[in-house]
N, C-alpha and C positions, 0 to 999 in steps of 0.2 A: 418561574424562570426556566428559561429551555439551556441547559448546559451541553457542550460538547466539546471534542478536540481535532481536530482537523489536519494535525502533523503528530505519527503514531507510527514509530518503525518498531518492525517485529521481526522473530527470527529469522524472516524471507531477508534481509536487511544483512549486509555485514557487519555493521553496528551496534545489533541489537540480538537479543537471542531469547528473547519470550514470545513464545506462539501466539498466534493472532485470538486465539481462544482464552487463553491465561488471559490476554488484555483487555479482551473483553468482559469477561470474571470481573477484574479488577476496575473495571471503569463503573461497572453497574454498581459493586459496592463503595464505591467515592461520589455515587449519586449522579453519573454524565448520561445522558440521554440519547446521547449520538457521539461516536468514535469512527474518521476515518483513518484508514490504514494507509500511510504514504510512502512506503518503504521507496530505499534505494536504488533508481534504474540510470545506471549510462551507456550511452551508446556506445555496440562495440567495436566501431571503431577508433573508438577513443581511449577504450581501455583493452579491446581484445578478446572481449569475453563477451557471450551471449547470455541475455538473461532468460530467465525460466518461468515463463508466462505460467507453466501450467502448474508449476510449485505454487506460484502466489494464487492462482485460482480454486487451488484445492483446500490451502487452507483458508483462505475469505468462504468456501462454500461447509466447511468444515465448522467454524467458528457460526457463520448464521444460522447453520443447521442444530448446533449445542446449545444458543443464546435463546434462539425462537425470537419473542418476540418482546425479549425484557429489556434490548438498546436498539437503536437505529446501529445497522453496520455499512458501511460504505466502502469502496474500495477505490484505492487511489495511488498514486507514484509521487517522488519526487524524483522528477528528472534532470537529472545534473550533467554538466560541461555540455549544454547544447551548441555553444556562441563556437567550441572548437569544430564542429560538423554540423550542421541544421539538416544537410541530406541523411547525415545517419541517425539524426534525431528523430527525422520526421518517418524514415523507413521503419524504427523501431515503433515511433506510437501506431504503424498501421495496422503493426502484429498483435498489439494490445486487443485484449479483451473488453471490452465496456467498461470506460471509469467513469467513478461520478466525480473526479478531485485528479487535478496536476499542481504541482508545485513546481518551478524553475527555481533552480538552482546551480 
């Protein structure tokens, strides 16, 4: 059996505050095979605020660099309030780094 979790917010997240490294610690000792990281992105003009591509890159590069090669790590968003701007939704996923995972929300 191939385990994973595929919605995984981390301290890049306002919601959440354990590093993408701790999660992945944590996931390989609960036996998951693959963890992607979908922390929180909205557009800002929706909320005003620009998000920090290169905070979330450093520690997804951070975390696979620690792990090696004991989980699959993937990197991914959940991007919320798109339905309120689609132009500002669409202008932020183009400053996106390579994801392997979007969630709308």
């Amino acid at each position: 059996m191939y385990l994973a979790d595929c919605h995984v917010h981390t301290s890049v997240s306002a919601d959440a505050e354990v590093p993408m490294t701790e999660l992945a610690r944590l996931a390989v000792n609960a036996g998951l095979d693959e963890v992607c990281f979908t922390d929180h992105v909205e557009p800002e003009a929706v909320f005003g605020t620009r998000f920090d591509w290169n905070l979330l890159t450093a520690e997804f590069e951070k975390a696979q660099q620690t792990m090696g090669d004991q989980i699959c790590l993937r990197m991914g968003i959940e991007l919320g309030d798109a339905p309120w701007d689609y132009a500002a939704a669409e202008a932020l996923l183009a400053e996106a780094p390579p994801l392997d995972f979007v969630i709308g929300s």
